[in-house]
Phi, psi and omega in degrees: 000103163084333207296181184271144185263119197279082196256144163248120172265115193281167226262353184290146147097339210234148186295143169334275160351287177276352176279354184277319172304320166311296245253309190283307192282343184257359151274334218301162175254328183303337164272315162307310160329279199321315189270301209277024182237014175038060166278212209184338205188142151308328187311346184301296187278032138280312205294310197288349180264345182279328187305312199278310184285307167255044168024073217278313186259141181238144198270156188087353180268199243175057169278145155255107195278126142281124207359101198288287195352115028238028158122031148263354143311321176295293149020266173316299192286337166267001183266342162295078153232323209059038184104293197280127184109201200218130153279090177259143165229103192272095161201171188272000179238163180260157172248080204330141189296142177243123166285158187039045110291093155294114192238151170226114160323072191183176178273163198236017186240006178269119168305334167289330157296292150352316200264318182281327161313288160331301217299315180293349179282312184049062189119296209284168178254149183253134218258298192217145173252160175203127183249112146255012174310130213225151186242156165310101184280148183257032170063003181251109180299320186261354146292014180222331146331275194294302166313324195273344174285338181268352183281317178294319152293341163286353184282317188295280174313343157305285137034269206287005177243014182220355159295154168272175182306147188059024218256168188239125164267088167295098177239134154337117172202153186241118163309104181185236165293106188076016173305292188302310192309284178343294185277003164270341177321281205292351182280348196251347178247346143213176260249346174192145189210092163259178177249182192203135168236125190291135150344325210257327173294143173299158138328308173274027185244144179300326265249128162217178182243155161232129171263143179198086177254172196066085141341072162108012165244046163265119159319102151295000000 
């Protein structure tokens, strides 16, 4: 169920480039891990060094994945519940079933999608948001900025309209263009806001976390 499929690709035909990546990941230890711990992702053990250094998930809270797919945030993230709480996982590609993850298929930027969410909330309040969302790169370092910039901002506006007071948000952000704007942004709506870069991120990747807690309790 979701683990990795000992699939090999072969190395012909493919760029200088993608064979180093091909070359990289299937050495990665982080990958080995993931499949003989049947994950879905390496992202996974980003999300588990955040959890374990800043006791990000608590059982009984009431997380939300913004494109999760393909479900190892999710994962992760229901087994730290222990049972207790709720796992919603939100994307626009489908997600083979994580028993005790409720996932909903759609853009979250669609009202209908939105309404059908609430609707799955019933009630309940959301604790933590978490974006590892990423746009398809085109190799244009400043087209993939500004995309990769827009994601985080939707997160970040999902963010302020379904967290509770206090509640945390984490998101996926590419060091570049409109980065500082960004993270002053996210400093004026809640109450501390640091970065994290995980083990499990490669070294050569632009790619931080902004952790960002107390929802609405920044001192004016």
């Amino acid at each position: 169920m979701g683990s990795f499929s000992p699939v090999r690709f072969p190395l012909v035909n493919r760029s200088k480039s993608s064979q180093r990546w091909l070359q990289e990941h299937f050495s990665d230890p982080f990958v080995k891990k993931a499949q003989s711990e049947g994950l879905r992702s390496r992202a996974a053990y980003k999300l588990e060094e955040l959890m374990e250094r800043d006791r990000l998930i608590k059982p009984g809270m009431t997380v939300v994945d913004l494109g999760a797919a393909p479900g190892g945030w999710s994962q992760m993230a229901k087994r730290s519940l222990n049972g207790k709480g709720h796992v919603f996982a939100l994307d626009i590609l489908p997600i083979d079933d994580i028993p005790g993850v409720v996932f909903l298929q759609g853009d979250f930027r669609e009202e209908s999608v939105l309404k059908e969410f609430e609707r799955m909330l019933n009630g309940a309040t959301v604790d933590l948001v978490l974006s590892d969302m990423a746009p398809n790169m085109s190799g244009v370092s400043q087209v993939d900025q500004i995309r990769s910039l827009e994601l985080a901002e939707l997160a970040r506006d999902f963010a302020d309209q379904h967290l509770r007071p206090g509640g945390t948000f984490l998101v996926k952000l590419f060091q570049g263009i409109g980065f500082d704007q960004y993270l002053k942004d996210l400093r004026s709506r809640y109450e501390k806001v640091t970065m994290r870069k995980p083990k499990a991120s490669r070294a050569r990747s632009p790619e931080v976390y902004a952790l960002a807690t107390g929802f609405g309790l920044r001192k004016k």
